[in-house]
N, CA, C and O atoms as CSV, one atom per row, in Angstrom:
chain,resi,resn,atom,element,x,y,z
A,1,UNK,N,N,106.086,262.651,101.616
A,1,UNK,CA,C,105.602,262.313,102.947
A,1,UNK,C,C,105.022,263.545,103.634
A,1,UNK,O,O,103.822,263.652,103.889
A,2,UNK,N,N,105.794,264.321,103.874
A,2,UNK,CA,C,105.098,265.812,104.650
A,2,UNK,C,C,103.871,266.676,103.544
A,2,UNK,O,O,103.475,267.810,103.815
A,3,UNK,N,N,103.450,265.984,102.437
A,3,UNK,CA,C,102.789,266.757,101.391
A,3,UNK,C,C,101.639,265.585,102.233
A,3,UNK,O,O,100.770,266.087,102.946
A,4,UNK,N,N,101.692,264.343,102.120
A,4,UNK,CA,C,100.540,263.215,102.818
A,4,UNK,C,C,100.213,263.408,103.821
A,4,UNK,O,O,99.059,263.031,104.027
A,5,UNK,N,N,101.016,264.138,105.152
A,5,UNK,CA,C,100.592,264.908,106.510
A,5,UNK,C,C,99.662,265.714,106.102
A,5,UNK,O,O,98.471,265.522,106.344
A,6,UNK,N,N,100.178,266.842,105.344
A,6,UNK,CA,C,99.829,268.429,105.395
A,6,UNK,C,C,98.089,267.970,104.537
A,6,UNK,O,O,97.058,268.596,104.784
A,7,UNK,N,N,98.152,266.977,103.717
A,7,UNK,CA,C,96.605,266.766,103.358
A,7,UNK,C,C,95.757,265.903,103.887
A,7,UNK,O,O,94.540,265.956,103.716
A,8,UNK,N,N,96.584,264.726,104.824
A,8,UNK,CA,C,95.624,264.209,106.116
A,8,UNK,C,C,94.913,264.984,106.717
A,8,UNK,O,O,93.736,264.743,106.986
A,9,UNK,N,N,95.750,266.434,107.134
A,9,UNK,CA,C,95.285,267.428,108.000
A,9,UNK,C,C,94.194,268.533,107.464
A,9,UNK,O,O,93.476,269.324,108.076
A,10,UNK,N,N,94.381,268.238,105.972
A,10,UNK,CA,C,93.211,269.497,105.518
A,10,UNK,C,C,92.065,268.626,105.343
A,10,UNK,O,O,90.895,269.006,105.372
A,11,UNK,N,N,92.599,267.033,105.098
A,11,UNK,CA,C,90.757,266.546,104.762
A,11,UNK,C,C,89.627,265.702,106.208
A,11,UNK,O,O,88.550,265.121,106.080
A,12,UNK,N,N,90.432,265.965,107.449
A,12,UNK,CA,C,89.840,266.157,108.646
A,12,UNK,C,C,90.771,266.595,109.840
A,12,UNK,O,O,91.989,266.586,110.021
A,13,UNK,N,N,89.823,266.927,110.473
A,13,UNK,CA,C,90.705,267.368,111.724
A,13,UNK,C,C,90.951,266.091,112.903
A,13,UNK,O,O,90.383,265.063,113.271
A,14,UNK,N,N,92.224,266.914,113.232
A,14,UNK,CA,C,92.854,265.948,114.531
A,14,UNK,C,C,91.847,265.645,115.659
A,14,UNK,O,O,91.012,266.456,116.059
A,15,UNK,N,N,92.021,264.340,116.152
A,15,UNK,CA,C,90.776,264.746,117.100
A,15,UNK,C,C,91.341,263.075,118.133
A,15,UNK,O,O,90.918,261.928,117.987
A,16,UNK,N,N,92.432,263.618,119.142
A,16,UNK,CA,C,93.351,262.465,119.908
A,16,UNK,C,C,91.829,261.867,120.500
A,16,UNK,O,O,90.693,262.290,120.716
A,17,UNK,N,N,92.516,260.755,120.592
A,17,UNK,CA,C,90.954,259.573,121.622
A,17,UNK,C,C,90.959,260.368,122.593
A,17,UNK,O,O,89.903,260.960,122.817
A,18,UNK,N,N,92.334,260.677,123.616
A,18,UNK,CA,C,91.880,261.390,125.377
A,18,UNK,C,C,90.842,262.810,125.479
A,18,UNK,O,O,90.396,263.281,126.525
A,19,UNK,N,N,90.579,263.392,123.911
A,19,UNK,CA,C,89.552,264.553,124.480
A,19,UNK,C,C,88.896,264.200,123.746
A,19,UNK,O,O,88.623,265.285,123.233
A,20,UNK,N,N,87.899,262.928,122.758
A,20,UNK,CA,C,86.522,262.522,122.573
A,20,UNK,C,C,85.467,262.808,123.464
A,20,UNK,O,O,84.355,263.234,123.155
A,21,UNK,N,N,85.912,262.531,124.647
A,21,UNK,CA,C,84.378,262.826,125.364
A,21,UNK,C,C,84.489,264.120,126.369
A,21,UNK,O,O,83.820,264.244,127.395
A,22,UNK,N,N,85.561,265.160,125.830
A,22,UNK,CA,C,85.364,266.390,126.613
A,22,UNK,C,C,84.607,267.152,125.894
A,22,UNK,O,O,84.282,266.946,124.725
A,23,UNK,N,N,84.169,268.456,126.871
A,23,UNK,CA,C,83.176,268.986,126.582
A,23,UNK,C,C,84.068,270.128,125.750
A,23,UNK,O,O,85.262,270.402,125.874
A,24,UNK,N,N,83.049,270.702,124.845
A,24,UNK,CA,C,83.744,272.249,123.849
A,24,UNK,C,C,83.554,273.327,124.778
A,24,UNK,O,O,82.474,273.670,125.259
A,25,UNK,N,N,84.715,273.855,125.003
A,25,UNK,CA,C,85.185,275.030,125.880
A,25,UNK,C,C,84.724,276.276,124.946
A,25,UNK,O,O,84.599,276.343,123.723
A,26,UNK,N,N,84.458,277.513,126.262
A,26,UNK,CA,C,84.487,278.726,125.148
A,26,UNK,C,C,85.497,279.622,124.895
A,26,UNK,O,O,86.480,279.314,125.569
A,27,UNK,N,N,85.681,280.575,124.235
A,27,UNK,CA,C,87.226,281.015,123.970
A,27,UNK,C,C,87.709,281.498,125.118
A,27,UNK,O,O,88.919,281.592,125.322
A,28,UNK,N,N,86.592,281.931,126.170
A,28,UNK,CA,C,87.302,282.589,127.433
A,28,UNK,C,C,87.549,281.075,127.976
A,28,UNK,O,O,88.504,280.878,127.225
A,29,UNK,N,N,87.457,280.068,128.564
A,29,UNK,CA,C,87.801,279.499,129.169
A,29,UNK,C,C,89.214,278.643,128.181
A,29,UNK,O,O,90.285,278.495,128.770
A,30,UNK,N,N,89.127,278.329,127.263
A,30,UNK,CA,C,90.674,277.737,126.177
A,30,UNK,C,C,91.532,278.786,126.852
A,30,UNK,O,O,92.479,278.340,127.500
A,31,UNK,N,N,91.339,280.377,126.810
A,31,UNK,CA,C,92.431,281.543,127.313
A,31,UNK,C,C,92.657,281.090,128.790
A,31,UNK,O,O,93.727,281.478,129.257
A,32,UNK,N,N,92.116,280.582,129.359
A,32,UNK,CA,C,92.510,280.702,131.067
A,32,UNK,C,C,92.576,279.155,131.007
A,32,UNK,O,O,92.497,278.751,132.167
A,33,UNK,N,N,92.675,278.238,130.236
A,33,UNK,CA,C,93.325,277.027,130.337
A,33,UNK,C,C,95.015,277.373,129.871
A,33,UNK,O,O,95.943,277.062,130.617
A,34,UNK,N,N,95.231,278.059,128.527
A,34,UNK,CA,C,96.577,278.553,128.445
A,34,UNK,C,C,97.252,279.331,129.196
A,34,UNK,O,O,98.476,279.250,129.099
A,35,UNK,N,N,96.679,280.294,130.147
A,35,UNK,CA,C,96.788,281.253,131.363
A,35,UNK,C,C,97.302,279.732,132.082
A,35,UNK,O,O,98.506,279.474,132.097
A,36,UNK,N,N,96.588,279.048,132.497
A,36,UNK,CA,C,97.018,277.827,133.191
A,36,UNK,C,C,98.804,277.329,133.180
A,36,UNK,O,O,99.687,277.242,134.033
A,37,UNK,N,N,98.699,277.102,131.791
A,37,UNK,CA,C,99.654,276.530,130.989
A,37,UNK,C,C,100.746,277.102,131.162
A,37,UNK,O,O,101.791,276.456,131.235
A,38,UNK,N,N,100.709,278.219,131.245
A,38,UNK,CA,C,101.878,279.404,131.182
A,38,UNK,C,C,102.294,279.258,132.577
A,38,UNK,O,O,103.519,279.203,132.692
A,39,UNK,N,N,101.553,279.170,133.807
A,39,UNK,CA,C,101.548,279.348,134.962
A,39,UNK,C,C,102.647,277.925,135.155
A,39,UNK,O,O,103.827,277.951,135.504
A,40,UNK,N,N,102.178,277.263,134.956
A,40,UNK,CA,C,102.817,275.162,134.923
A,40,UNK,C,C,104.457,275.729,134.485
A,40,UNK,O,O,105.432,275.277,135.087
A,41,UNK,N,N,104.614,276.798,133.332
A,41,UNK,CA,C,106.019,276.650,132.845
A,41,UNK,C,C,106.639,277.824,133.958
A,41,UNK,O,O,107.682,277.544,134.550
A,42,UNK,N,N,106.138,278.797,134.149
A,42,UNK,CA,C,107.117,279.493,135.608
A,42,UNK,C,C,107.128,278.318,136.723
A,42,UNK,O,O,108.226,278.193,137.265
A,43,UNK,N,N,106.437,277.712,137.029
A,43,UNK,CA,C,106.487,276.984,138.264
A,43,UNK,C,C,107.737,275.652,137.535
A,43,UNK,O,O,108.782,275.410,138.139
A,44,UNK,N,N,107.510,275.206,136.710
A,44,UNK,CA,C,108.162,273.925,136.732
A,44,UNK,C,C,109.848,274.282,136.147
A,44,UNK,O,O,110.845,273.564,136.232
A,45,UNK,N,N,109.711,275.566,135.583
A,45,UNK,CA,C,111.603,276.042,135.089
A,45,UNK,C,C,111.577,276.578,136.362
A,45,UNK,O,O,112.119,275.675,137.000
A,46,UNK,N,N,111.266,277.577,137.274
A,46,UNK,CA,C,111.664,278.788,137.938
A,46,UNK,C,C,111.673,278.279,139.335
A,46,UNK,O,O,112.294,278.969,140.143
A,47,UNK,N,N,111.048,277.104,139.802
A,47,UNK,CA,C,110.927,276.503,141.088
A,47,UNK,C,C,110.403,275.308,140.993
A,47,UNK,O,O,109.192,275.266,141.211
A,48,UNK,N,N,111.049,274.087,140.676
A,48,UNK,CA,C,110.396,272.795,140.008
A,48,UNK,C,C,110.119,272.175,141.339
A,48,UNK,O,O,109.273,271.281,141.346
A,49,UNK,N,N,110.747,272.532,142.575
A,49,UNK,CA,C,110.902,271.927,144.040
A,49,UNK,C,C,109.850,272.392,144.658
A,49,UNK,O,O,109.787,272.187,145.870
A,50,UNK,N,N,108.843,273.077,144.041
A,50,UNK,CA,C,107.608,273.582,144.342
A,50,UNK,C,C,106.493,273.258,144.097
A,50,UNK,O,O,105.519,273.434,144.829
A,51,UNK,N,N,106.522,272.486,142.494
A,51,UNK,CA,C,105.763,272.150,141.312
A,51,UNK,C,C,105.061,270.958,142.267
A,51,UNK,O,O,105.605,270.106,142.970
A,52,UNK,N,N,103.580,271.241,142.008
A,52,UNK,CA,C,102.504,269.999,142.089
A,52,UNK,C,C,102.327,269.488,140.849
A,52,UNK,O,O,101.673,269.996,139.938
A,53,UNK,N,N,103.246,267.929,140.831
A,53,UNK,CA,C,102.965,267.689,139.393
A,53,UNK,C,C,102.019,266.975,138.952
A,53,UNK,O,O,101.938,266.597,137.783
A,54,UNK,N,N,101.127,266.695,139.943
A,54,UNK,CA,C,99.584,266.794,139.491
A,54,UNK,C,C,98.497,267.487,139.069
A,54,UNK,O,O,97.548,267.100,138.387
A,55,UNK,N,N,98.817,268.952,139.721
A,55,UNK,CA,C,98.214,270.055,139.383
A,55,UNK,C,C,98.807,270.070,137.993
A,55,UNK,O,O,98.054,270.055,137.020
A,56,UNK,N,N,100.049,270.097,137.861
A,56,UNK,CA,C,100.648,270.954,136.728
A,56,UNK,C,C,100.043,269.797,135.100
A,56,UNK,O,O,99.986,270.015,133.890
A,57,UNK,N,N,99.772,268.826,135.822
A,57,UNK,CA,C,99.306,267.383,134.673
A,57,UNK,C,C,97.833,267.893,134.293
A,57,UNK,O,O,97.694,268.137,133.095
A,58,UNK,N,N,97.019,268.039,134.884
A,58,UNK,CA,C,95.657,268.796,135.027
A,58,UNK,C,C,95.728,269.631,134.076
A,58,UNK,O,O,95.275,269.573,132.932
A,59,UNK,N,N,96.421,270.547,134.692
A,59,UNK,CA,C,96.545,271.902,133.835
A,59,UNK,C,C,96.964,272.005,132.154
A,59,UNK,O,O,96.409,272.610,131.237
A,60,UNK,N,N,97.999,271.276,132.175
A,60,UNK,CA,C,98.339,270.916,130.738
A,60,UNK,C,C,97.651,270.465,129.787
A,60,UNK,O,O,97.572,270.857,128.623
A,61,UNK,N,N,96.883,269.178,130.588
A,61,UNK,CA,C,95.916,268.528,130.162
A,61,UNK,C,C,95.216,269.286,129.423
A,61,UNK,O,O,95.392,269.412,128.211
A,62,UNK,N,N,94.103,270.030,130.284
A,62,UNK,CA,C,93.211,271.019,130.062
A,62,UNK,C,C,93.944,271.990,128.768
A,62,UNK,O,O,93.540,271.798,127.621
A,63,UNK,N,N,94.767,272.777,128.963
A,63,UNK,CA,C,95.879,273.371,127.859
A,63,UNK,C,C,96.063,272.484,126.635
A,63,UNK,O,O,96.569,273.075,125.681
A,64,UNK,N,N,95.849,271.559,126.497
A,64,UNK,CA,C,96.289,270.805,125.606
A,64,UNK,C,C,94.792,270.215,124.862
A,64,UNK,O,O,94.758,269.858,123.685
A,65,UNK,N,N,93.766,270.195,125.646
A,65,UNK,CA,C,92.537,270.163,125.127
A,65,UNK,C,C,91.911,271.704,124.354
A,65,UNK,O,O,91.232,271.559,123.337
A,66,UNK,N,N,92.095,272.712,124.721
A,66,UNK,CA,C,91.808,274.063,124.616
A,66,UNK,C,C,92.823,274.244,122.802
A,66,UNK,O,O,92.409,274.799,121.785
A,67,UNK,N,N,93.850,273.710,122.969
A,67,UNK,CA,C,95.242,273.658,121.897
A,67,UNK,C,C,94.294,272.860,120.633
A,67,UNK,O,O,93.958,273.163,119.488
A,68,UNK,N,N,94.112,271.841,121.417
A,68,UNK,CA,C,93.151,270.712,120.188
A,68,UNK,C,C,92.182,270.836,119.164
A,68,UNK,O,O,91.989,270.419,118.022
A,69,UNK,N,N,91.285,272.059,120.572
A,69,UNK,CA,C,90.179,272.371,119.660
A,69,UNK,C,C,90.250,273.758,118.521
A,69,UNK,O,O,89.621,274.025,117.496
A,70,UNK,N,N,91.165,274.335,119.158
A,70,UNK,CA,C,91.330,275.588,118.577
A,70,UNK,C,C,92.112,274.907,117.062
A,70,UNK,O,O,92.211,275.459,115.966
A,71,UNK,N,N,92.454,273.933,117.361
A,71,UNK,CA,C,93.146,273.256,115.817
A,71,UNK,C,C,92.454,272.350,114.704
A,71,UNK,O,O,92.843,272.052,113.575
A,72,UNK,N,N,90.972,271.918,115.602
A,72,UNK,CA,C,90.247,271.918,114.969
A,72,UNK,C,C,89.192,272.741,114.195
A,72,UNK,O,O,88.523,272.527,113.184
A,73,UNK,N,N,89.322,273.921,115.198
A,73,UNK,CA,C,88.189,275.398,114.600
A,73,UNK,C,C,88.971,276.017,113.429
A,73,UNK,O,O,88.481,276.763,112.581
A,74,UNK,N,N,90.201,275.627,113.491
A,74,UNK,CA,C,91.190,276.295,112.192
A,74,UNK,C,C,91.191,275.460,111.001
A,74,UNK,O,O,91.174,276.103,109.952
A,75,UNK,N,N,91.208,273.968,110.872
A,75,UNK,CA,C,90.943,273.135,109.857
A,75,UNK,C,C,89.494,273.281,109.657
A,75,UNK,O,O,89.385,273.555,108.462
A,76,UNK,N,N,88.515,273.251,110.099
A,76,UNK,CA,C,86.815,273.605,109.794
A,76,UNK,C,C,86.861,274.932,108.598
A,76,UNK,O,O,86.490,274.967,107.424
A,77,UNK,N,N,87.560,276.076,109.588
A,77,UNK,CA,C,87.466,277.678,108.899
A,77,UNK,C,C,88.399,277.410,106.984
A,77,UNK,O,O,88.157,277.676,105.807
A,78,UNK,N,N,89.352,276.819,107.708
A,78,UNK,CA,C,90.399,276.171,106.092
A,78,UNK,C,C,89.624,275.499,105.151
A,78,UNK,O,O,89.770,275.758,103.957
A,79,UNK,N,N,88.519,274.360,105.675
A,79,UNK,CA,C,87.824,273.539,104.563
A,79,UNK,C,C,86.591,274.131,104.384
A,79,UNK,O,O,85.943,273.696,103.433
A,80,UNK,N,N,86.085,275.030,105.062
A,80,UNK,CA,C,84.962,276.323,104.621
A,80,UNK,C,C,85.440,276.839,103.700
A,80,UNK,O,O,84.947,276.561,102.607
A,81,UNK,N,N,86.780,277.958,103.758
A,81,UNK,CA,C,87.195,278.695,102.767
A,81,UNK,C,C,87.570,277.771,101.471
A,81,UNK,O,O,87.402,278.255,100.352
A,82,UNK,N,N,87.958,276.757,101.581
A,82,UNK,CA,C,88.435,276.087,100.527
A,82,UNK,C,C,86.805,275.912,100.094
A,82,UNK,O,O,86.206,276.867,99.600
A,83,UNK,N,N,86.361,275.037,100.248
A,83,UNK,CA,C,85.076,274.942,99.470
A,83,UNK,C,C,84.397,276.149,99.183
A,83,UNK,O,O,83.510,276.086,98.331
A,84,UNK,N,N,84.599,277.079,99.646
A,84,UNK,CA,C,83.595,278.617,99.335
A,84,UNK,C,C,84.577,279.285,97.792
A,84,UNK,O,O,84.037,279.783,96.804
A,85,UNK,N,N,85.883,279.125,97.964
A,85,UNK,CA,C,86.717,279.091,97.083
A,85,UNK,C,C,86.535,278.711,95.639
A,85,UNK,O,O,86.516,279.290,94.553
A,86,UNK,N,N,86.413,277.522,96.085
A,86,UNK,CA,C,85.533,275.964,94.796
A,86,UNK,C,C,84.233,276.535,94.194
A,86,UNK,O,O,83.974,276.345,93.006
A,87,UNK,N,N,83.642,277.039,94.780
A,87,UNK,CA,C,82.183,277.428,94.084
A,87,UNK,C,C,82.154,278.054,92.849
A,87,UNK,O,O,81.076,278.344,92.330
């Protein structure tokens, strides 16, 4: 079973329905969506009675789109090398 994951994942990338129609971020902006992200976890452990948990939904969001793609730029670079490999 985890051998049928691990090769779902090398013969395409993840790609959830909720970020189909977002736009491709550039690496500076994925960094200041996780800058985001980081910000959501001091606020929501360190003062949760503070937390906009709409903002903090946003933010994640965004964090979690930035997470997505960067996991798709890593399966692309994996099935490059693998096929450059193959040659």
């Amino acid at each position: 079973m985890k051998q049928d994951i691990a090769q779902a994942a090398d013969s395409q990338p993840q790609k959830p329905d909720f970020f189909e129609d977002a736009q491709p971020l550039t690496s500076t902006e994925v960094a200041g969506e996780l800058g985001k992200a980081l910000a959501v976890c001091a606020r929501i452990y360190h003062h949760p009675d503070k937390a906009n948990t709409d903002n903090c939904e946003r933010s994640l969001r965004a964090a979690a789109h930035g997470i997505m793609q960067m996991w798709n730029d890593v399966q692309q670079i994996k099935q490059e090398r693998t096929r450059q490999l193959g040659q």
